[in-house]
C-alpha positions as CSV (number, residue, x, y, z in Angstrom):
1,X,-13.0,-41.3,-2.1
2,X,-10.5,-39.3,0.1
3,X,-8.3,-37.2,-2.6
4,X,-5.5,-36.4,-0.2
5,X,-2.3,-38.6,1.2
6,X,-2.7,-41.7,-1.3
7,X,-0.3,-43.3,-3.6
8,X,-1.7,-43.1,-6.8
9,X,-0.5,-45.0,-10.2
10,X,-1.7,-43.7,-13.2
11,X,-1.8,-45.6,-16.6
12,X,-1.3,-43.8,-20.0
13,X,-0.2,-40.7,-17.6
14,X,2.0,-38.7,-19.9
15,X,-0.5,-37.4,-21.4
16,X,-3.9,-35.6,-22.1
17,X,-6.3,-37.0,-19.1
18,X,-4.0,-38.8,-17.3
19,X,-1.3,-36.0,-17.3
20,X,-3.9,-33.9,-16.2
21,X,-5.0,-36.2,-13.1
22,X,-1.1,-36.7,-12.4
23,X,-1.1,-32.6,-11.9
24,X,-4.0,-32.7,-9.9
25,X,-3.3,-35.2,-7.2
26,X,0.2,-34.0,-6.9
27,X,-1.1,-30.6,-6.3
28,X,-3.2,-32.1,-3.4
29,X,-0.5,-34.0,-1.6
30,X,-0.7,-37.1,-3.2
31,X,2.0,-39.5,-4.2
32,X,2.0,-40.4,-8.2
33,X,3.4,-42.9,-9.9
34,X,2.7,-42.7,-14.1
35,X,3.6,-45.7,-16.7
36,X,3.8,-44.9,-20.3
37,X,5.2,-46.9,-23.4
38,X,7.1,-43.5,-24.4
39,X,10.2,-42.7,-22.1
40,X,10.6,-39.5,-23.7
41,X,6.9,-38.1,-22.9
42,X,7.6,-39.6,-19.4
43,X,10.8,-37.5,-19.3
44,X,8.9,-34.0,-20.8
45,X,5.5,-35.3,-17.6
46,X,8.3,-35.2,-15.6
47,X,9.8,-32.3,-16.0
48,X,6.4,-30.4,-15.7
49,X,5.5,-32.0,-12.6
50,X,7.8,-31.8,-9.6
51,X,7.5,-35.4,-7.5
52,X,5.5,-36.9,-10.2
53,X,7.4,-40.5,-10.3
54,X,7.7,-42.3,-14.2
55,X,8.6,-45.9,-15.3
56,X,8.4,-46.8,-18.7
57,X,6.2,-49.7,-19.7
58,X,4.1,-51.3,-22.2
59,X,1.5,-52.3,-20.6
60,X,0.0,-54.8,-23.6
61,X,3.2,-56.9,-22.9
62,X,2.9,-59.6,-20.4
63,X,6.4,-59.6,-18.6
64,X,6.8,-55.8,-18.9
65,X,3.6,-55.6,-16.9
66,X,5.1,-58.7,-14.8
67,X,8.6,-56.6,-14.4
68,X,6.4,-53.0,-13.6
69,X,4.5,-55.0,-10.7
70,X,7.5,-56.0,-8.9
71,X,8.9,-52.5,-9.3
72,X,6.1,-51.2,-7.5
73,X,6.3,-54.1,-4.8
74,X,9.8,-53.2,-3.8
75,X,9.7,-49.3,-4.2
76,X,6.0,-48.3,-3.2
77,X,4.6,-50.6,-0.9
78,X,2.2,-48.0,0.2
79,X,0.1,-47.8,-2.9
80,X,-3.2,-47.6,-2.6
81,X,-5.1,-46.2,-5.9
82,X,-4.7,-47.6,-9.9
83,X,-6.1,-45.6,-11.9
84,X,-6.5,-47.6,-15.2
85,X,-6.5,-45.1,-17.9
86,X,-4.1,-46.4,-20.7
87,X,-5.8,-47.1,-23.4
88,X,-5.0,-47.1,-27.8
89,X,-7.6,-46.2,-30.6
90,X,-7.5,-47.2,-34.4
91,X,-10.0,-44.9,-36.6
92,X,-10.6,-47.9,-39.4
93,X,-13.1,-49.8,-41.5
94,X,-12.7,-53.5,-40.6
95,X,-13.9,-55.3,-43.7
96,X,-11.4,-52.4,-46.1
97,X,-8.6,-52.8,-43.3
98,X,-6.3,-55.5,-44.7
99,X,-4.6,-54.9,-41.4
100,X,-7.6,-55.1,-39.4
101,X,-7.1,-58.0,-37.0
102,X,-3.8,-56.8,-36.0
103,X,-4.9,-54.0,-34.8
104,X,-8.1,-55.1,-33.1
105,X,-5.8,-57.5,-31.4
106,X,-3.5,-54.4,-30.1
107,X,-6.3,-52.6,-28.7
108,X,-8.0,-55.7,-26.4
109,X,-4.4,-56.3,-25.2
110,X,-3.9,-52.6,-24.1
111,X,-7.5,-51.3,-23.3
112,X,-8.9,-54.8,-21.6
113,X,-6.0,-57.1,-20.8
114,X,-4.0,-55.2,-19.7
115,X,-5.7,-53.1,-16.9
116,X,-7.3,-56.7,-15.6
117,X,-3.9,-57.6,-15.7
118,X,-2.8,-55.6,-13.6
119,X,-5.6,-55.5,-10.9
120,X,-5.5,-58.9,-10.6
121,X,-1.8,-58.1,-10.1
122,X,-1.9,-55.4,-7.6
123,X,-5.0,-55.8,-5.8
124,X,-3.4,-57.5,-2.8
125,X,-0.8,-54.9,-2.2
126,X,-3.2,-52.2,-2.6
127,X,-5.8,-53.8,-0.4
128,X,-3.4,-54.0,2.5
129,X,-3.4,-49.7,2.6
130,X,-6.0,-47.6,3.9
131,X,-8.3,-45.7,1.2
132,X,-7.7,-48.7,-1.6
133,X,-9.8,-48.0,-4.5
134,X,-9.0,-49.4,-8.4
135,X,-10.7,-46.5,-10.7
136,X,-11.0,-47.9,-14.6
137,X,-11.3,-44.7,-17.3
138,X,-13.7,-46.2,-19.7
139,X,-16.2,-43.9,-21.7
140,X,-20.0,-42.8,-23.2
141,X,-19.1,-45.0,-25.9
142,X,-20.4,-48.1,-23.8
143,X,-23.7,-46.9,-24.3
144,X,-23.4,-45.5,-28.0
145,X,-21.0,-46.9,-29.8
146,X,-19.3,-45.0,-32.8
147,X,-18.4,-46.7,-35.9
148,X,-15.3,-45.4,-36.5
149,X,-13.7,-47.1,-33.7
150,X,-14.8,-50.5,-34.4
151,X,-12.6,-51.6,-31.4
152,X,-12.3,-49.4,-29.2
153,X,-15.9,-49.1,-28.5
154,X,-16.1,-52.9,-28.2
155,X,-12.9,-52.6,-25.5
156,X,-14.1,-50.2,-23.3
157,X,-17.6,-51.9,-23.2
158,X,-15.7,-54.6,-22.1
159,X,-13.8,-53.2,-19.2
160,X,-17.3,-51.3,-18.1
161,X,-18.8,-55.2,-18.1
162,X,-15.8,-56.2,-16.4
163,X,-15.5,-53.2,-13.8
164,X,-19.8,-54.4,-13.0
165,X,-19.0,-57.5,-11.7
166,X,-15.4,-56.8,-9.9
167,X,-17.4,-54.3,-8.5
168,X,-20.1,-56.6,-7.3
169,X,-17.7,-59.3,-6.2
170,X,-15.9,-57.0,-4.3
171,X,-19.1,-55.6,-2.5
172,X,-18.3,-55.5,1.3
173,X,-14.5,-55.9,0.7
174,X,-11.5,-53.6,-0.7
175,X,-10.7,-51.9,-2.5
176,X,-13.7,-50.0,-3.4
177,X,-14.5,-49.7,-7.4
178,X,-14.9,-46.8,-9.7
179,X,-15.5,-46.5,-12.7
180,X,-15.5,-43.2,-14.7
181,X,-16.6,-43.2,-18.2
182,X,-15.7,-39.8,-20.0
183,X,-17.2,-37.8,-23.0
184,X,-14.9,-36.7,-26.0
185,X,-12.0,-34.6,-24.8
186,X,-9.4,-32.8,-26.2
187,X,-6.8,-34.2,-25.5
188,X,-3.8,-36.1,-28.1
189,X,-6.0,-39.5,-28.3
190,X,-7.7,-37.5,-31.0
191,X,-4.4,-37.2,-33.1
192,X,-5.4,-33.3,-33.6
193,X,-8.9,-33.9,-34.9
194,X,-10.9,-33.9,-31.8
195,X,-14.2,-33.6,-32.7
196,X,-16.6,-30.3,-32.3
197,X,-18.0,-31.5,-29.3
198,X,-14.9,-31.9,-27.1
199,X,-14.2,-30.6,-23.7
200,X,-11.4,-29.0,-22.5
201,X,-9.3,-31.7,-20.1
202,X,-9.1,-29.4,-17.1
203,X,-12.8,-29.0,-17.4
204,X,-12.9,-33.1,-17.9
205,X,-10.5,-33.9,-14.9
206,X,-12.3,-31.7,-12.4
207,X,-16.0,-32.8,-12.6
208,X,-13.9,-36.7,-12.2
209,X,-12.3,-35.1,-9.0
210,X,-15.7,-33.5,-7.4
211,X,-17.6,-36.7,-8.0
212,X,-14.8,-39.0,-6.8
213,X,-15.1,-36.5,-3.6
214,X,-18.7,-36.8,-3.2
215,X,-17.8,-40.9,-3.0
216,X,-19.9,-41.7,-6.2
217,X,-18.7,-44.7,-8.0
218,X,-19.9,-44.7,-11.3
219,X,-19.2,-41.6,-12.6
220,X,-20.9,-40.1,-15.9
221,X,-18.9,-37.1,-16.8
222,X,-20.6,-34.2,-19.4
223,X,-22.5,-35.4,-22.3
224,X,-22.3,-39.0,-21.3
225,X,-25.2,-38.2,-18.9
226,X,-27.4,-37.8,-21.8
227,X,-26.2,-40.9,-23.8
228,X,-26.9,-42.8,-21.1
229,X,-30.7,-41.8,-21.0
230,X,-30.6,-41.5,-24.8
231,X,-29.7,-45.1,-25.0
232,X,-32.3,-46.1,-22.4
233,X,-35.0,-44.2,-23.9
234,X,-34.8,-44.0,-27.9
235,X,-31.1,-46.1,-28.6
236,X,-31.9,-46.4,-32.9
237,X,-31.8,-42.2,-32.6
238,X,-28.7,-42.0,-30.5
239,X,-26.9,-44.3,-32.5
240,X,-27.5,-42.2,-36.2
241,X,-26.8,-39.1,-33.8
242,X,-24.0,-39.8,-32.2
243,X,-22.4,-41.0,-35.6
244,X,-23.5,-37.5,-37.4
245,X,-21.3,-35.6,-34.9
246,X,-18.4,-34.5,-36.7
């Protein structure tokens, strides 16, 4: 993937990983465009990234989505990359939660829905530019999942499904898909507990950007190369491992 001269949305982009891609490309003459439900993070992104371009949006909200797409129609026609990486977490035990569906129901609408929404959405503007490519975030936790994110695993597994076959549907045609799946990082999705095992975002964000260089398009970053052979090779020990981590 060419990492200069695009126009690049970023969900979720006020912060941790997606803040840290939003520095990144603007730092290698790139056009970015960030969507987040909080207009005061968006205001703080801005203010530490010159250029960087916000509009505020809930993305798990059908005509907020509808309204953002239209934005981007009149005011950046030449967008060429979306970058899904927006995405919620609830730490919970389903059968204790009393509140349990309601939040399962949050999650599928922001971390699956909504990013399908919006290629769907955005796909035939960003096919008509040179260097089109739709990159979903989705993580190791596809291979392994971890049971105190009883939805989130289940969400992300779900956009790495769905990413396979847009992938393979799209074979021959544009824009090209990527999908990079992450390890734990430290970064605010961890509501200041990240766990031991967490790497630094800068770390994170640049093993995405040499890979994306090298034109790979699935993209295992850190530790997720080993879950994926682990859950190949011996998937009843990966599972009690990966949920011993602390």
């Amino acid at each position: 993937m060419k990492l200069t001269g695009n126009n690049v949305l970023i969900t979720g982009g006020s912060s941790g990983i997606g803040l840290e891609l939003a520095k990144r490309l603007t730092e290698n003459q790139n056009k970015v465009i960030i969507c987040g439900r909080s207009e005061q993070k968006l205001i703080v992104a801005k203010s530490k990234i010159p250029g960087l371009i916000t509009y505020p949006c809930d993305l798990s909200d059908k005509k907020q989505t509808g309204d953002f797409v239209e934005w981007l129609k009149s005011n950046h026609n030449d967008l060429n990359v979306l970058i899904n990486n927006a995405a919620i977490v609830n730490r919970t035990n389903f059968m204790e939660d009393p509140k349990a569906i309601e939040k399962s129901e949050q999650e599928f609408k922001t971390n699956v829905l909504a990013p399908i929404r919006l290629i769907k959405l955005l796909q035939p503007l960003i096919s008509t530019n040179k260097n089109a490519a739709i990159i979903n975030v989705t993580t190791g936790l596809v291979y392994i999942p971890r049971a105190i994110y009883p939805f989130y695993n289940a969400t992300k597994a779900a956009l790495h499904s769905f990413t396979q076959v847009l992938r393979f549907q799209l074979a021959g045609k544009v824009p090209e898909v990527i999908e990079v799946m992450f390890p734990a990082v430290d970064t605010p999705w961890h509501q200041g507990k990240p766990p031991k095992i967490a790497i630094p975002v800068d770390k994170a964000v640049n093993e995405m950007l040499k890979e994306l260089a090298k034109g790979k398009t699935v993209i295992r970053i850190g530790g997720v190369k080993k879950l994926y052979v682990l859950s190949r090779l011996i998937p009843g020990f990966a599972i009690k491992k990966i949920n011993s981590l602390e």
